[in-house]
C-alpha positions as CSV (number, residue, x, y, z in Angstrom):
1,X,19.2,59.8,-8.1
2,X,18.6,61.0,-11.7
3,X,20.6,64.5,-12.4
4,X,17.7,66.7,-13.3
5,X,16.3,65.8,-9.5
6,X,19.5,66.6,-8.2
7,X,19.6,69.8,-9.6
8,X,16.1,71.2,-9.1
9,X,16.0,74.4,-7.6
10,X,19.7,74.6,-8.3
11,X,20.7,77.7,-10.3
12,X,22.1,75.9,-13.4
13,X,24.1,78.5,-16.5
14,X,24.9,75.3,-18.6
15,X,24.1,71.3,-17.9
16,X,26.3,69.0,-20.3
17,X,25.6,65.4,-18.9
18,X,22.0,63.8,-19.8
19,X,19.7,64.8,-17.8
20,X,18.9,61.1,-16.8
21,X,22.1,60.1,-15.8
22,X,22.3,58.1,-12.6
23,X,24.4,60.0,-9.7
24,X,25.6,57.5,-6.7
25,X,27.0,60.0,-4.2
26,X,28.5,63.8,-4.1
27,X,31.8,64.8,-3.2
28,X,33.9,67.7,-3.5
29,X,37.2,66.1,-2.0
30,X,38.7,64.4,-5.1
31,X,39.4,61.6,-2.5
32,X,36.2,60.9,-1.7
33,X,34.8,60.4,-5.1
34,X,33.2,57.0,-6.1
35,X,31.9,55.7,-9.3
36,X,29.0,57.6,-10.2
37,X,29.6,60.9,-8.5
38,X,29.2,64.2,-9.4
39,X,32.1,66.4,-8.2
40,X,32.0,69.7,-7.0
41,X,34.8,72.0,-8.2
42,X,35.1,74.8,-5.3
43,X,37.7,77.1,-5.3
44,X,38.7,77.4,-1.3
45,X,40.7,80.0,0.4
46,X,44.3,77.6,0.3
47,X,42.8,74.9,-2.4
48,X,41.0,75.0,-5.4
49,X,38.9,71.7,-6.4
50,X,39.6,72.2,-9.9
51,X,43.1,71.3,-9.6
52,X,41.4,67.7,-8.7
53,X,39.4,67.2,-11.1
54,X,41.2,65.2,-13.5
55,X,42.3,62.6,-10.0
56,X,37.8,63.2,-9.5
57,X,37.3,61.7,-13.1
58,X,39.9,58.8,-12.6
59,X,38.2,57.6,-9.7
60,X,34.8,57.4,-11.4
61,X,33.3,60.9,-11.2
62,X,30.2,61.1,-13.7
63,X,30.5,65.3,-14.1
64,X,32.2,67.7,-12.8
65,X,30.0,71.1,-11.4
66,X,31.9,74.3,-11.5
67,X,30.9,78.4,-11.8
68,X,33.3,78.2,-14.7
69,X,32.9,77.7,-18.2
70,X,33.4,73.8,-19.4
71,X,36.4,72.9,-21.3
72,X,36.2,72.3,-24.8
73,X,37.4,68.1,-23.6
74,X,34.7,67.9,-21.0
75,X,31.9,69.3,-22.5
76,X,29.7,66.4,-22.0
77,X,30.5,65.9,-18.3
78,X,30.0,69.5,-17.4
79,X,27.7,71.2,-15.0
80,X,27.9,75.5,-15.0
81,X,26.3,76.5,-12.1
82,X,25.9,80.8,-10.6
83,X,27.2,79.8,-7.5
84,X,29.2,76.8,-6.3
85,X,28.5,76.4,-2.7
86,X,24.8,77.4,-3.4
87,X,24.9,74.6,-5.7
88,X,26.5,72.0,-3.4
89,X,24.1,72.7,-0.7
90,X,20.8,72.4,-2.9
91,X,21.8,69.4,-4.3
92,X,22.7,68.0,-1.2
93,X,19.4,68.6,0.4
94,X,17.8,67.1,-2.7
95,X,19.8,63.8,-2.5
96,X,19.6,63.2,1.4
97,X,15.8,64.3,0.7
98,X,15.6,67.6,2.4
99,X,16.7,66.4,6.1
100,X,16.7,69.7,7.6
101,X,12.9,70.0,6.6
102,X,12.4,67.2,9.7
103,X,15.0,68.5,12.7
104,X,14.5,71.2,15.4
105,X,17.4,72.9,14.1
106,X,18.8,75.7,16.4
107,X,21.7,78.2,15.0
108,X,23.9,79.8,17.2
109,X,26.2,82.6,16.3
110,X,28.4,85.0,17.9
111,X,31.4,85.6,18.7
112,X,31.5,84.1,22.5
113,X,29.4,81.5,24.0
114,X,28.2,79.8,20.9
115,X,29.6,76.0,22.2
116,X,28.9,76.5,25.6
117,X,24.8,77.3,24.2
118,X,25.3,74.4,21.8
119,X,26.0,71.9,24.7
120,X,23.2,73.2,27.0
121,X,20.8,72.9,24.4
122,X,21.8,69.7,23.8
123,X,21.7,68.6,27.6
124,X,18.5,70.5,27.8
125,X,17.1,68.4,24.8
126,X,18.3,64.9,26.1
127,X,16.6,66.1,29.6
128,X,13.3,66.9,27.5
129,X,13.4,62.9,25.9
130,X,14.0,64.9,22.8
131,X,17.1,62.8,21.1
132,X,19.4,65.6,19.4
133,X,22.8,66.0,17.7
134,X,25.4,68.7,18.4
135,X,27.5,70.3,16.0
136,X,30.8,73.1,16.7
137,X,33.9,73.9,17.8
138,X,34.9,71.1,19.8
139,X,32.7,68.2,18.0
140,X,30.1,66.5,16.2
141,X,27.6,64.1,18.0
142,X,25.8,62.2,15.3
143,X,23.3,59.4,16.8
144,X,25.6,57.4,18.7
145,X,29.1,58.8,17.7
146,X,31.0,61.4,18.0
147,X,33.0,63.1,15.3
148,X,36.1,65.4,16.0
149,X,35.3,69.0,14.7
150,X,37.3,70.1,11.7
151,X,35.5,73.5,11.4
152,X,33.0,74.8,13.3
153,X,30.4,74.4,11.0
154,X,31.2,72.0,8.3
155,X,30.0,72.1,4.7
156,X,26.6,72.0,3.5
157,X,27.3,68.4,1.8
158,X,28.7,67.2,5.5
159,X,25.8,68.7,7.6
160,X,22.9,67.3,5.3
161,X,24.6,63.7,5.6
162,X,24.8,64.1,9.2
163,X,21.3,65.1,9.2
164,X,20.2,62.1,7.5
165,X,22.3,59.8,9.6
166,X,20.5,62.2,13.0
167,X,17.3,60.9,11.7
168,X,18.0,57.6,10.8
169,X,18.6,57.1,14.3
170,X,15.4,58.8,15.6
171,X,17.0,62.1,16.8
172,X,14.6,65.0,16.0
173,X,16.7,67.9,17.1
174,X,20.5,69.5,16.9
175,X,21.9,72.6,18.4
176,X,24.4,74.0,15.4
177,X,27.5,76.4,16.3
178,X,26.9,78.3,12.9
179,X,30.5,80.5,12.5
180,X,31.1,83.8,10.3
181,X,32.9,82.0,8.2
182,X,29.7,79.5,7.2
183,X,27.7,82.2,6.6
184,X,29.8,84.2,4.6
185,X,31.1,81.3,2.6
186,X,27.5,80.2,2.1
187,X,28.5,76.9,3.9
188,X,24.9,76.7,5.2
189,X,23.1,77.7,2.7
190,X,19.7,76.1,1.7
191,X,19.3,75.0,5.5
192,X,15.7,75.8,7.3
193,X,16.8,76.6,10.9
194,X,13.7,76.4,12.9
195,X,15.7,79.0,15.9
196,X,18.9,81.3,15.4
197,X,20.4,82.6,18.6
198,X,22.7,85.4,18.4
199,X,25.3,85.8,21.5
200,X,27.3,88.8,21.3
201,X,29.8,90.7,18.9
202,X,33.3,91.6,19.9
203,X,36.2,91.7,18.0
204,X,37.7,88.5,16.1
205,X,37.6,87.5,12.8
206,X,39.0,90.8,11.1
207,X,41.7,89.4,9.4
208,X,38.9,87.8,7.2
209,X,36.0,90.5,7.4
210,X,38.3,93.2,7.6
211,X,35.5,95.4,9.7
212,X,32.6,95.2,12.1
213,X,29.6,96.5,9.7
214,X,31.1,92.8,7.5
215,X,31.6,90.6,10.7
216,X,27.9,92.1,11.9
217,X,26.7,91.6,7.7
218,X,27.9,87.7,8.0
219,X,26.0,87.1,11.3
220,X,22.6,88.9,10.3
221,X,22.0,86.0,7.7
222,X,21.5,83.5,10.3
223,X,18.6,85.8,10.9
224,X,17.5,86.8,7.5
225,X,17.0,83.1,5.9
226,X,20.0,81.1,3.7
227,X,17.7,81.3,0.5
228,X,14.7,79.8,3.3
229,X,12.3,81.4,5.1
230,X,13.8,83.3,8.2
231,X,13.9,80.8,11.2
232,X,10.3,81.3,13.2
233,X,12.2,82.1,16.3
234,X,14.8,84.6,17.0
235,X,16.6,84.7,20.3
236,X,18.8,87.8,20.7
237,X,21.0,88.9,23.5
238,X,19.9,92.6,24.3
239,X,23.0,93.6,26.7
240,X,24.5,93.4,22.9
241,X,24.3,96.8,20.9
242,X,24.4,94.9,18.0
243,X,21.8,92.9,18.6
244,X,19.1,95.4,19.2
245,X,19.7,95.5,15.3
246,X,18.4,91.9,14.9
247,X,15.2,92.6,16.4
248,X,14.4,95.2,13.5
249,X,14.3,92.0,11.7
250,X,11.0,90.0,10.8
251,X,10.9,87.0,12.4
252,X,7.8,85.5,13.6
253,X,8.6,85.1,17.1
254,X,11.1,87.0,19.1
255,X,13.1,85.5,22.6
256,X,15.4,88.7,24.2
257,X,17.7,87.7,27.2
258,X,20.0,90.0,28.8
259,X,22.5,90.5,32.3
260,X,22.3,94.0,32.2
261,X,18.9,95.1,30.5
262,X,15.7,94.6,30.1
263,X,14.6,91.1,28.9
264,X,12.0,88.4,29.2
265,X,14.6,86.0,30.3
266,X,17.1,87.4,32.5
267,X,19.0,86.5,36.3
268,X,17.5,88.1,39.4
269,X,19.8,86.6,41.6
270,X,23.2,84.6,41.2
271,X,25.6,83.0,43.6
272,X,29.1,81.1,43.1
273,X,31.7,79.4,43.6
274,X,34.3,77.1,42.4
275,X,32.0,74.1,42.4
276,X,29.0,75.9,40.0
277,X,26.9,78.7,40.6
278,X,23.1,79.3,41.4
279,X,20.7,81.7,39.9
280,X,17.0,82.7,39.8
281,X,15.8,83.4,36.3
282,X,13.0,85.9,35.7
283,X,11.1,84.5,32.6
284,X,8.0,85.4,30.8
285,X,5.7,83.2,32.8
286,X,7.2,83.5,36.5
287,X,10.7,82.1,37.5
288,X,12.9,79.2,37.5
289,X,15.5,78.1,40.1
290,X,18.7,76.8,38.3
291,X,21.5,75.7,39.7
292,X,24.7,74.7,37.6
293,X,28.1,73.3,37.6
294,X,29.1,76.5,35.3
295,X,31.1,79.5,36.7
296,X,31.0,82.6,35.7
297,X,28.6,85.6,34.3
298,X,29.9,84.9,31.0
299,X,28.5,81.2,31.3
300,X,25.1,83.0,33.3
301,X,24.7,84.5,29.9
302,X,25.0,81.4,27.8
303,X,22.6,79.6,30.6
304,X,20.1,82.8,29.9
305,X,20.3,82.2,26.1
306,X,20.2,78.3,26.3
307,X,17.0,79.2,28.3
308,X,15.2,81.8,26.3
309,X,15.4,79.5,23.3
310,X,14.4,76.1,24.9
311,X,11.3,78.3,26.5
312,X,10.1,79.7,22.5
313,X,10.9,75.9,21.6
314,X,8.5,75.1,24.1
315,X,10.3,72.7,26.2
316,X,9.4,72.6,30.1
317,X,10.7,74.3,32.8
318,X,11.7,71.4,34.1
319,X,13.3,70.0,31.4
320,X,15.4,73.2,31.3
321,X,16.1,72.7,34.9
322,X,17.2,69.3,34.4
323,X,19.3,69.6,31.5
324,X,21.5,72.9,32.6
325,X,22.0,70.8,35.9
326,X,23.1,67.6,33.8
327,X,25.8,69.3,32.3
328,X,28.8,68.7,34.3
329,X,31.4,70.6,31.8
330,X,32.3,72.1,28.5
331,X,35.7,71.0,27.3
332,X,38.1,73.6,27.5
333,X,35.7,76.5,29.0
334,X,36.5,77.6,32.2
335,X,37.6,73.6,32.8
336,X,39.0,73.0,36.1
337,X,41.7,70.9,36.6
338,X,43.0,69.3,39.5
339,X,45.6,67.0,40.9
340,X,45.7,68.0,44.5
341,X,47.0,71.2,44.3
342,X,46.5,74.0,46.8
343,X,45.1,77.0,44.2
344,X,42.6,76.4,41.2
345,X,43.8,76.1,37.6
346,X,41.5,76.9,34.7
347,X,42.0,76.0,31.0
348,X,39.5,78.6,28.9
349,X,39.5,78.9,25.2
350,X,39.4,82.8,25.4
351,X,41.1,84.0,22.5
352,X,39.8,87.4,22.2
353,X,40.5,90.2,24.4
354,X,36.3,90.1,25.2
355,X,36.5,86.6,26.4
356,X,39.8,87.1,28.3
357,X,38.4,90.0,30.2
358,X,35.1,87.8,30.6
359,X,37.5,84.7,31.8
360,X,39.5,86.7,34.0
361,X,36.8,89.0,35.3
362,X,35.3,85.6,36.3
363,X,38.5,83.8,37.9
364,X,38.9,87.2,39.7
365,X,35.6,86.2,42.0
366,X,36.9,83.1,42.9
367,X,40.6,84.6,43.7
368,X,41.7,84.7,47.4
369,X,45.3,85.4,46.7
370,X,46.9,86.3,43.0
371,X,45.6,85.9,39.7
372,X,47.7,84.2,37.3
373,X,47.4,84.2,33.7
374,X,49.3,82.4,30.9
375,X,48.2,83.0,27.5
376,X,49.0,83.7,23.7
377,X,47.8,85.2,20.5
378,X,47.5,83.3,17.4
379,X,49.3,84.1,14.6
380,X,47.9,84.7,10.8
381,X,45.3,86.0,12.6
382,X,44.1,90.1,13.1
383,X,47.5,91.8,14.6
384,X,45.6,94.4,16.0
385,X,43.9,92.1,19.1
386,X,47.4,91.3,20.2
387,X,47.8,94.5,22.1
388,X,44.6,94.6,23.7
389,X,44.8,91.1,24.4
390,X,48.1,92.0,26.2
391,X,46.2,95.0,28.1
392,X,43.4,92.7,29.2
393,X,45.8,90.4,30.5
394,X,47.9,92.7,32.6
395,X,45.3,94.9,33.5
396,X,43.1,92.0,35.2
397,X,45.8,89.6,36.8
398,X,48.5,89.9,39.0
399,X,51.1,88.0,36.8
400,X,50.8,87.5,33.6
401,X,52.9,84.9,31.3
402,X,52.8,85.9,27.8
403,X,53.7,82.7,25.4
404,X,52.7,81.1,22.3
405,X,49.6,79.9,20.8
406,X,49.7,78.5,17.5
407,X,52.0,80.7,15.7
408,X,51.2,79.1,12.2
409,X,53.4,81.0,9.3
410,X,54.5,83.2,11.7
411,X,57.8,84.2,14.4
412,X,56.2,82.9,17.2
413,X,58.7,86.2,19.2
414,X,57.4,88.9,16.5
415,X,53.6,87.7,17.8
416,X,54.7,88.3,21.6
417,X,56.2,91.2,20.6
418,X,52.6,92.8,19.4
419,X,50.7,91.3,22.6
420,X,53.7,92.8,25.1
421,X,53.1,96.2,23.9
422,X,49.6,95.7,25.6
423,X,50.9,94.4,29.1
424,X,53.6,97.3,29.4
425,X,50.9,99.8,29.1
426,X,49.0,97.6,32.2
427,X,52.3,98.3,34.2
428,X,51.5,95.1,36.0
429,X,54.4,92.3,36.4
430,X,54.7,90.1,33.8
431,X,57.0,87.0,31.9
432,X,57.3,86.4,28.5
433,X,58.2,82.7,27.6
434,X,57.6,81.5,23.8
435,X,57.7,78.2,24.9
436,X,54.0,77.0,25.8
437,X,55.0,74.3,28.2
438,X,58.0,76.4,29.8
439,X,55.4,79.4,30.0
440,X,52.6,77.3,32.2
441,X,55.4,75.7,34.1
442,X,56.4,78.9,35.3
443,X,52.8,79.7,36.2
444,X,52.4,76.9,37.7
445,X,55.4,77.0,39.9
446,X,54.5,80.7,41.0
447,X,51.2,79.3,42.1
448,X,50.3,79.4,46.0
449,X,47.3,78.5,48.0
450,X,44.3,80.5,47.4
451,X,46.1,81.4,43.7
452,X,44.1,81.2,40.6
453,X,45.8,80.2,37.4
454,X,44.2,80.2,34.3
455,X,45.5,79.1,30.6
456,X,43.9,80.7,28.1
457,X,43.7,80.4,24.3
458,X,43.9,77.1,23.3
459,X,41.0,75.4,25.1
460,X,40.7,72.1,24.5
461,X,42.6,72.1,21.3
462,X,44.7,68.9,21.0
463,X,48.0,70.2,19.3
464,X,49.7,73.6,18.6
465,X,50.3,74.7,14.8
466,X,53.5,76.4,13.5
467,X,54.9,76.7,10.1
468,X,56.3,73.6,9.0
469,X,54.5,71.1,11.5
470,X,52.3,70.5,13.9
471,X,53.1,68.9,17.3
472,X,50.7,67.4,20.1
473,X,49.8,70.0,22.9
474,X,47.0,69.7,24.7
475,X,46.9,72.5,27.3
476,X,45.0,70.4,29.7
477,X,47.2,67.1,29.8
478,X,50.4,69.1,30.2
479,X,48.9,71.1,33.3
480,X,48.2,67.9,34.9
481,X,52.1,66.9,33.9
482,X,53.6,69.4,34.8
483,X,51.3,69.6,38.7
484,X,52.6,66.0,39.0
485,X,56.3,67.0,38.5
486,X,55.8,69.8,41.0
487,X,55.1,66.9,42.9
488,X,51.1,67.2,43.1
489,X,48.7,64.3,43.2
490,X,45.0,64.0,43.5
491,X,44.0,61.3,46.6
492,X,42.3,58.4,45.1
493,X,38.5,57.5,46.1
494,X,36.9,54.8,47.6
């Protein structure tokens, strides 16, 4: 594609190259760069692209794109642009030939919920015969792979090259985890989401936002439009104060659902246990009878929004039906494991104190004994959620085992530290053990029939970060090591 068609629409301060000049691909990792290319220069939070440039131009880069003035030396092969990331997107969407313009896309943001939504959707899709992608947290399903997530939301360049390869396959839809991060680092600009869902706001992220009126700021955009037209359908959780601020907001069609208030899509009645739950939904145009393999009022809520959002998409009540039924599980969400062993044992990504209250609040109904809880705070991360992490934890088990997540830069015993002052002020019983896989065999071992144990923080998060390494942990797969040295073992079938 010629340059000048690349950049169109881009906001351009200075273009050095010929405006003719043939561009093969775009890349802003110096290692991705091919003859031909035009490299983006973006300064990131721990790299900075233009400390690759010169590896970029060795490898064949045709220009370089950058907010900052061009060298004297590369002149010629310079592209000044207002905004990097703006810049990145728009030419993106001009060389994959505007992708987004031809997908169902759905946004989800929030702090809770968004990837148990994003699978739901998904299922719900498949069950309407509508062939859709998935993007968050845990992965990316592209056509007929599936791509391990290295951010929640990748970058503008990765999304419309997924989007391409989502129709190239005939998919016409995808449900997109869209993070505070994204939106604040204008990963998704340019994008036209035809749906934004907003979950709920509770406190994470302030290390980076540094308040609530920012974390709420970053979210709002979803809503608002990324330099497009604000999506046509807005779908807002109303139990959420801060979303009642969304629907000041004008888009053209507006979803609510709630557990608590008034909404066109909420539960009427709801039933569980620790094989799924059951639920009738009121919604605008009578009910609907869902049952699910889900537990919890947390996951109700995610089913209610899943819901509201296929009904303004217009998909069937039986499709909707069908779809929250198909799915079976959500990695690392309320995941049940089990080798044989007399209490249940949960794995939860909860990381906040809002989703470990939620988790535990939930494991709580399905307790006929003790409530055990093993979990962690990450470190280079906002301090101040340790301590009410801790008092969550204490207040709402029985025992809790306070250990480590992933402690990145930081003492993995300073991080208890801040979580412990927390549990003391529960006054419950509790261990502290900064060894993860010491920590949930204790749990484990304390465990007795009608027990609940849950492990929470980590999900289904494959290794555990610290410092100077990081080493393979997967929360789930030691459970189901250590049950089978405590001399469990699930009875084979058939």
């Amino acid at each position: 594609m010629e340059l000048a068609k690349l950049l169109e629409g881009v906001a351009g301060l200075e273009v050095g190259p010929d405006a003719g000049a043939p561009i093969t691909s775009l890349a802003y990792d110096s290692r991705r760069v091919q003859p031909g290319s035009l490299f983006f220069a973006i300064a990131g939070e721990n790299n900075d692209g233009h400390q690759f440039i010169a590896p970029a131009l060795q490898a064949g880069a045709l220009a370089v794109v950058s907010e900052r003035p061009a060298p004297e030396a590369l002149a010629g092969r310079w592209v000044r642009v207002a905004k990097i990331r703006r810049a990145l997107a728009g030419a993106a969407r001009n060389f994959y030939g505007e992708p987004d313009s031809r997908l169902t896309l759905v946004g989800i943001t929030g702090t809770n919920g968004k990837t148990t939504t994003a699978f739901l959707l998904e299922s719900i899709f498949r069950a309407a015969g509508i062939p859709a992608g998935l993007f968050g947290t845990i992965e990316y399903r592209v056509g007929g792979r599936v791509v391990p997530a290295l951010n929640t939301t990748p970058e503008s360049l990765d999304l419309f090259s997924y989007f391409s390869e989502l129709l190239q396959s005939g998919a016409k839809a995808a449900a997109m985890e869209v993070s505070s991060h994204a939106l604040s680092q204008e990963r998704v600009w340019g994008i036209r989401f035809s749906a934004a869902v907003f979950t709920n706001l509770t406190r994470d992220h302030l290390d980076y936002h540094k308040d609530f009126g920012s974390y709420f700021a970053a979210k709002r955009k979803l809503f608002e439009g990324l330099g497009t037209k604000p999506p046509s359908l807005a779908v807002i959780n109303r139990d959420d104060g801060w979303g009642a601020r969304l629907l000041e907001l004008p888009n053209p069609r507006r979803v609510t659902y709630a557990l608590n208030s008034d909404a066109q899509v909420k539960a009427k009645q709801f039933t569980q246990n620790h094989l799924g739950m059951k639920a009738t939904l009121v919604i605008p145009d009578g009910k609907l009878e869902i049952e699910s393999a889900l537990i919890g009022r947390a996951n109700l809520a995610n089913i209610l929004a899943a819901t509201a959002t296929a009904l303004g998409l217009g998909i069937s009540t039986e499709a909707i039906r069908e779809g929250i039924r198909d799915l079976a599980s959500v990695p690392g969400r309320f995941e049940r494991i089990d080798e044989g062993q007399p209490f249940l044992l949960v794995v939860d990504y909860a990381h906040t104190d809002d989703a470990l209250r939620n988790v535990l609040n939930t494991a709580r109904e399905l307790t006929r004994n003790r409530l055990i809880v093993v979990f962690g705070c990450g470190g280079d991360r906002d301090r101040a959620k340790r301590p009410l992490m801790g008092e969550a934890a204490g207040s709402l088990s029985d025992l809790s085992v306070l250990t480590s997540d992933n402690p990145r830069s930081e003492d993995p015993l300073l991080i208890i530290n801040d979580a412990m002052v927390g549990l003391q002020r529960a006054g419950k019983p509790y261990l502290t053990e900064a060894d993860r896989r010491v920590a949930i065999h204790k749990a484990l071992d304390q465990a007795h029939e009608g027990d609940v144990v849950v492990i929470a923080g980590k999900g289904h998060e494959g290794s555990q970060i610290f410092q100077d390494r990081s080493e393979s942990f997967d929360d789930r797969q030691v459970a189901r090591e250590l049950l089978h040295e405590l001399g469990y073992k699930k009875m084979s079938q058939g």
